[in-house]
C-alpha positions, 0 to 999 in steps of 0.5 A: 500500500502506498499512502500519503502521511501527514508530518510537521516541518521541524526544519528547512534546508537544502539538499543539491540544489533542493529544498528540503525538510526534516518532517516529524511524522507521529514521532518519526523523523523523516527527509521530504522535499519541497519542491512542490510546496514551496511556501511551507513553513516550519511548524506546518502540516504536509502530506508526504508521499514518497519523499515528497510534500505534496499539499499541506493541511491543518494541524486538526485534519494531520492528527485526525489522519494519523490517528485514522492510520494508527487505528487501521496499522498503516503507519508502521507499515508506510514509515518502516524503520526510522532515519535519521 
């Protein structure tokens, strides 16, 4: 299965020539690019897909999600081991 999860930006930087964020999802850090949400700040909710933010949402609709993908045991599976 393949979802897109929601994640707060922790921080922005760039990566070759990218930007890039460090994206906290349910306690689980991850790398997500940008460049398709160029406008996305810090403390901001994201959906990410496959290494990329590709819309942003409310903090209320991020938890909800989450929340949502916990109950059905999909968050583990997508996430898989952390990185760091």
């Amino acid at each position: 299965m393949c979802l897109g999860i929601p994640g707060k930006i922790v921080e922005r930087f760039e990566k070759n020539g990218l930007q890039m964020a460090r994206v906290d999802i349910g306690g689980i850090s991850r790398e997500a690019c940008l460049d398709y949400v160029p406008e996305a700040q810090i403390g901001e909710y994201c959906i990410i897909h496959v290494g990329f933010a590709i819309s942003l949402l409310s903090e209320s609709e991020a938890m909800e999600t989450l929340e949502l993908l916990r109950q059905i045991g999909a968050i583990e599976e997508e996430l898989g081991p952390e990185t760091t």
